[in-house]
N, C-alpha and C positions, 0 to 999 in steps of 0.2 A: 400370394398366389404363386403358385409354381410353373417355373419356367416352362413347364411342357404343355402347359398352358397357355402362356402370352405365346410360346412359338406357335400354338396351333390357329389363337384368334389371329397372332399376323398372315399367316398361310392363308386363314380365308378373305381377310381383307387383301391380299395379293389377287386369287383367282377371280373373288367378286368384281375387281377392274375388267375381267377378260369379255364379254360383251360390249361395254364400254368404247374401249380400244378396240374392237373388231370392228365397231360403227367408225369410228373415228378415221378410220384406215382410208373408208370410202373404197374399195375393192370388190371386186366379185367374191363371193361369198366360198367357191372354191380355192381362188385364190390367196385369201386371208387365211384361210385353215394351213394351206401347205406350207406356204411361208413361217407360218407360228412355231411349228413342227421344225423347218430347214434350219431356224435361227436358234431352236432350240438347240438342235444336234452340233452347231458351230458353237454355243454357247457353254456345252459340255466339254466339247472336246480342250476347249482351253481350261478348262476349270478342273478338268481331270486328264492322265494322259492314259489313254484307252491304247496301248500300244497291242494288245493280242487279241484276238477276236474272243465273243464270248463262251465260257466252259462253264456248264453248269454242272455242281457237284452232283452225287447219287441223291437220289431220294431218301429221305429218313425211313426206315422200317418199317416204325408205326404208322409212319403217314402211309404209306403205302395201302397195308393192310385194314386203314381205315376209309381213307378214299376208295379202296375195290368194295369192299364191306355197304360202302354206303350207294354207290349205284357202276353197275356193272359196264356204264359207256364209258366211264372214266378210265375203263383198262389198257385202250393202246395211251392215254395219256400218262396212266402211271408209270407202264412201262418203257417208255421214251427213254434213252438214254441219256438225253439231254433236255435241256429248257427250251432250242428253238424253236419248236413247232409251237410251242406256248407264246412264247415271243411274236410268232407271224400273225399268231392269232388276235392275238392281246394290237398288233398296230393293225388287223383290221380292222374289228370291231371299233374301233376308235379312230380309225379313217372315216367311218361309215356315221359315226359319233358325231366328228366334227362337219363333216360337209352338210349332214342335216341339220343340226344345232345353230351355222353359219345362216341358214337361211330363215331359221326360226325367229333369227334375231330381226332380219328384212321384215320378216310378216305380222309380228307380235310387238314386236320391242325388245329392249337389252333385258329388262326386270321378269317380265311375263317369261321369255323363254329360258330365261335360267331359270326360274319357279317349275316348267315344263320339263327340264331337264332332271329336276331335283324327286319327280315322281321315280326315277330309278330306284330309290330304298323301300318305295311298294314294291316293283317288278322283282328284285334282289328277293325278297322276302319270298315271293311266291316260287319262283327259281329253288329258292335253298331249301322249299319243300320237295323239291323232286331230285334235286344234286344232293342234296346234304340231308337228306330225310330229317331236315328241321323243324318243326311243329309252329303252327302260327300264332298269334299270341289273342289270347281273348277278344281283343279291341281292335286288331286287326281289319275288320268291314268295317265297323261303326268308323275309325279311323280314315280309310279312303272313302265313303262316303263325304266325310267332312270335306277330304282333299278332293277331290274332284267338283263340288259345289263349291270349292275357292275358284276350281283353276275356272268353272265357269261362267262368276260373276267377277271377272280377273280379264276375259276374254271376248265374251258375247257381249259386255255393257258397251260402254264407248270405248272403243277401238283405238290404241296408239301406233297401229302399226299400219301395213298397207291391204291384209287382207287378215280374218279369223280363222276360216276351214282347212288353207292351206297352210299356217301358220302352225296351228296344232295338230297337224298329221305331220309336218316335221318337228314339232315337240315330243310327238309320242315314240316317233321312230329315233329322235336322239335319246330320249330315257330307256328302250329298249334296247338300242346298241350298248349303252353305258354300262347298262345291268352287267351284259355278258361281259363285259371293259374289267367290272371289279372281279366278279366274279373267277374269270381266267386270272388274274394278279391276286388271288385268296388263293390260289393253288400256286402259284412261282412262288410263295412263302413256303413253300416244302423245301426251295432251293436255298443252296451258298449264295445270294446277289446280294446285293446295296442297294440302296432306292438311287442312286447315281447312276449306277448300269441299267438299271429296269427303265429310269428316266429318259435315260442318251439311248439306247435301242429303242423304246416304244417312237420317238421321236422322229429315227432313220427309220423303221418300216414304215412306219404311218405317212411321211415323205413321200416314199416311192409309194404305195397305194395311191396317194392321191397326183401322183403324177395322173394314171390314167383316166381320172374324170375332170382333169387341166388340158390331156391334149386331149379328149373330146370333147370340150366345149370352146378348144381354141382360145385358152386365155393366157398362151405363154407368155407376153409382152411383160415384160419388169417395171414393177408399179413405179412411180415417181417418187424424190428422193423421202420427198413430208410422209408420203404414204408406207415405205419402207419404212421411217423412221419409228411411225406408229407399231408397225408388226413388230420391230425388233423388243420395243418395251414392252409389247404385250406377250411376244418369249419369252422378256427375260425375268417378268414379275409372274407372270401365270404358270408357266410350263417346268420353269428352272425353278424359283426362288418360291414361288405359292407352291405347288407340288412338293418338292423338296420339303419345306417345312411339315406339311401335311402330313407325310407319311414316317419324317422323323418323329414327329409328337405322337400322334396315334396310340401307337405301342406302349405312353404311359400316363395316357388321360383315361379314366374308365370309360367304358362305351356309353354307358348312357348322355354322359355330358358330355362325349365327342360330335356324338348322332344330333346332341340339341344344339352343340354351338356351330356345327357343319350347316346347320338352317339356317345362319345369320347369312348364307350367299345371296340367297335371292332378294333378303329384304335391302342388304346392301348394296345390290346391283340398284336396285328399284330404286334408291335414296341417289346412286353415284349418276341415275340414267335424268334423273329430276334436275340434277344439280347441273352436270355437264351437257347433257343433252337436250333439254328442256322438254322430259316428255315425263310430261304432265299427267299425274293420275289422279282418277273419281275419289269419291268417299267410298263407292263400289269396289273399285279394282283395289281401292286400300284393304277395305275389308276382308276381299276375297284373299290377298295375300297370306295374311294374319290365319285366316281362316284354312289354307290349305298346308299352311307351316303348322299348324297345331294337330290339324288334318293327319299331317306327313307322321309327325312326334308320338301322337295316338298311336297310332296303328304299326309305329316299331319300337313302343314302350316297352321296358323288361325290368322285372324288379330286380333288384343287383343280386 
């Protein structure tokens, strides 16, 4: 097996911890986000020295001419001189990501809502019909039909978490922020960066964005040392060292068997939420799993 391989299975066994450790933290669900994010950005900066701020090279040509070509709102983003505004955008959306996804995990469970999280590569799909004038692929509906009959015998049967309706209205809105997560990061690939710069920035905006829903909900207090302890592992396996792997590998695993082994997050979650957390699933919610993973796979199949 080649190396870009085992580094990409380890990547996802790194991120599938990050529910996990989110629970484990015992934290308000805004608070675990920012912190993930803060211990990320200290985690970089020792592991690389970031002494200039970031400068993003010009755009390539073609990309230029082919992102206007393909839909016309992309124009003040092509022409941006720089990558910040991609950058702000890219630790909103992913502010926005994480404080719903934190709370997905309260309402659902660690397994269930990273499964809800993982319907992004339907949303991306449908997106990349109107960004990217992408074409969708035959199987496409028959596809999310599947998936959405997982995520609702996954959810509506017996309940591992504290409530369904609002569980999966923060599942949906973390797969929708996500969406627009990769999608703005499919466009900083026109830039000079490293997945280490892209990592250590998204990390500091996303930070400061969720400053402002920390001091509105009054949860400035510094968690306790156990509970700190918990965030920092979940930085430094999920955010630094799972991420990092992820997007090193990528670039030389073919897509299709990136797309199938990036599915093994939620069954993993689901196996690590069993094991450490003792939350216990049906033959239902087993089902349903299985069922919205192939669901997912279907419906962004592509012959090579």
């Amino acid at each position: 097996m080649s190396r870009w391989y085992v580094l990409l299975v380890l990547g996802i066994c790194c991120i599938s911890t990050s529910a996990i450790l989110v629970t484990l933290s015992g934290v308000h669900p805004t608070v675990s986000a920012f912190y993930r994010n803060f211990f990320a950005a200290l985690i970089w900066l020792l592991l690389y020295p970031f002494t200039r701020p970031f400068r993003a090279a010009s755009l390539k040509t073609d990309s230029v001419s082919l992102l206007e070509a393909a839909n016309p709102c992309f124009g003040f983003l092509v022409r941006a001189p720089r990558a910040t505004y991609l950058l702000i955008s890219l630790g909103l959306f992913f502010a926005v990501d994480l404080w719903a996804w934190h709370r997905c995990i309260i309402f659902l469970g660690a397994g269930p809502a990273t499964l809800m999280g993982n319907l992004q590569v339907l949303i991306v799909s449908l997106l990349a019909v109107f960004f990217f004038r992408e074409s969708l692929q035959k199987w496409f509906w028959p596809g999310c039909f599947l998936a959405l009959l997982g995520i609702a015998l996954l959810t509506l049967t017996r309940g591992i978490g504290q409530a369904v309706l609002p569980g999966v209205f923060y599942g949906l809105l973390t797969a929708l922020t996500y969406s627009f997560f990769l999608i703005i990061l499919r466009l900083l690939r026109n830039y000079q960066t490293t997945p280490q710069q892209i990592l250590f920035w998204v990390a500091v905006i996303t930070s400061l964005f969720l400053l402002l829903p920390l001091l509105g909900e009054g949860n400035l207090l510094i968690p306790g040392r156990e509970s700190l302890s918990w965030l920092a592992l979940h930085a430094f396996l999920s955010s630094v060292v799972g991420w990092w792997l992820i997007i090193t590998a990528l670039p030389h695993v073919p897509v299709a068997i990136a797309s199938t082994l990036l599915l093994l997050q939620p069954v993993l979650t689901s196996i690590w939420g069993h094991i450490f957390l003792q939350q216990f699933l049906s033959s239902l919610q087993i089902a349903g799993i299985f069922l919205a993973v192939a669901g997912i796979r279907l419906a962004t199949w592509r012959r090579q």
